[in-house]
C-alpha positions in Angstrom: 6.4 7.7 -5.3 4.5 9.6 -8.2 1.1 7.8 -6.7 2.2 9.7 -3.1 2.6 13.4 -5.1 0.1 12.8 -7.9 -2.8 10.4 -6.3 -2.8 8.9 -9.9 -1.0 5.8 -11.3 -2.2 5.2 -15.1 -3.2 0.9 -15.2 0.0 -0.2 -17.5 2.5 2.0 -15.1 1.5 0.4 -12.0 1.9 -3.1 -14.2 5.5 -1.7 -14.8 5.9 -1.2 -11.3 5.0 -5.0 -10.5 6.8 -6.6 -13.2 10.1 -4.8 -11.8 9.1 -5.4 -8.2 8.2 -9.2 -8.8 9.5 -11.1 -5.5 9.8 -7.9 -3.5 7.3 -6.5 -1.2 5.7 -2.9 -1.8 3.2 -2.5 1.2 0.1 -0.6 0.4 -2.0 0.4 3.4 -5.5 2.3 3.5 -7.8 3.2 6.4 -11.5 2.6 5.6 -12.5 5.6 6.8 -9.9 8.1 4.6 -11.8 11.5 3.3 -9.3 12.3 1.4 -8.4 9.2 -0.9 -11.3 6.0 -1.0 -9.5 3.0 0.2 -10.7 1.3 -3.5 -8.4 3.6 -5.3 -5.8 1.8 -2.8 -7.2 -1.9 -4.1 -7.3 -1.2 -7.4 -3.4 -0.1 -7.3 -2.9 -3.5 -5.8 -4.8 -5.7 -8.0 -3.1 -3.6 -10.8 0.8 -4.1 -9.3 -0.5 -7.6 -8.3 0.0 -9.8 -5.3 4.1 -10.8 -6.6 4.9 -7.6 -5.4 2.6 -6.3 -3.4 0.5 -6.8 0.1 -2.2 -5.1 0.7 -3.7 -3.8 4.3 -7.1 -2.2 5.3 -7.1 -0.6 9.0 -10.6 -0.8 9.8 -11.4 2.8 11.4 -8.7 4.9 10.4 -8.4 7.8 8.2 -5.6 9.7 6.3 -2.9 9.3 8.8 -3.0 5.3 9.7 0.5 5.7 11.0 -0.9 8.4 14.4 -4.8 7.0 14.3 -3.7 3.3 15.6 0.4 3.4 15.9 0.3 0.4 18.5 -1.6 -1.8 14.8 0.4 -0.2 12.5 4.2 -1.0 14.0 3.4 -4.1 14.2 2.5 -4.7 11.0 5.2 -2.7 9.8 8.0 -4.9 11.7 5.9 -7.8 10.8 5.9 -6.7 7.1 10.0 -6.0 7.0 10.5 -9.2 8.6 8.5 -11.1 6.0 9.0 -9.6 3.5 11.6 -6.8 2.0 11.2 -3.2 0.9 11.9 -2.2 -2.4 15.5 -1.0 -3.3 
């Protein structure tokens, strides 16, 4: 949550965050077309939690709000996402 509020994760905290995380599944999704946060900010907090506990989506097109921009995409990764994989606790 502090990289929703703050928009900044140091490097070791977001380690942290995938060492305790290992096995679960923390989804990180960008649009490609965001003016308020670049989508590589979003891919280097992946690479940094790592792929153990982490998956990592681009929606080609979208901006800030992925979730209104292409809602028919996004719920079906989302149920696609819970049923591979689990949120964390």
């Amino acid at each position: 949550m502090i990289a929703v509020f703050r928009h900044h994760v140091p490097d070791e905290s977001l380690k942290d965050i995938g060492r305790l995380y290992s096995g679960r599944r923390i989804w990180i999704l960008t649009g490609n077309r965001d003016n308020f946060i670049d989508h590589g900010n979003s891919e280097h907090m992946f690479t940094q939690i790592g792929p153990d506990a982490a998956v990592f989506r681009i929606f080609d097109g979208c901006g800030h709000s992925v979730a209104t921009e292409e809602l028919s995409s996004y719920t079906e990764s989302l149920a696609a996402f819970i049923r591979l994989g689990s949120f964390p606790v």
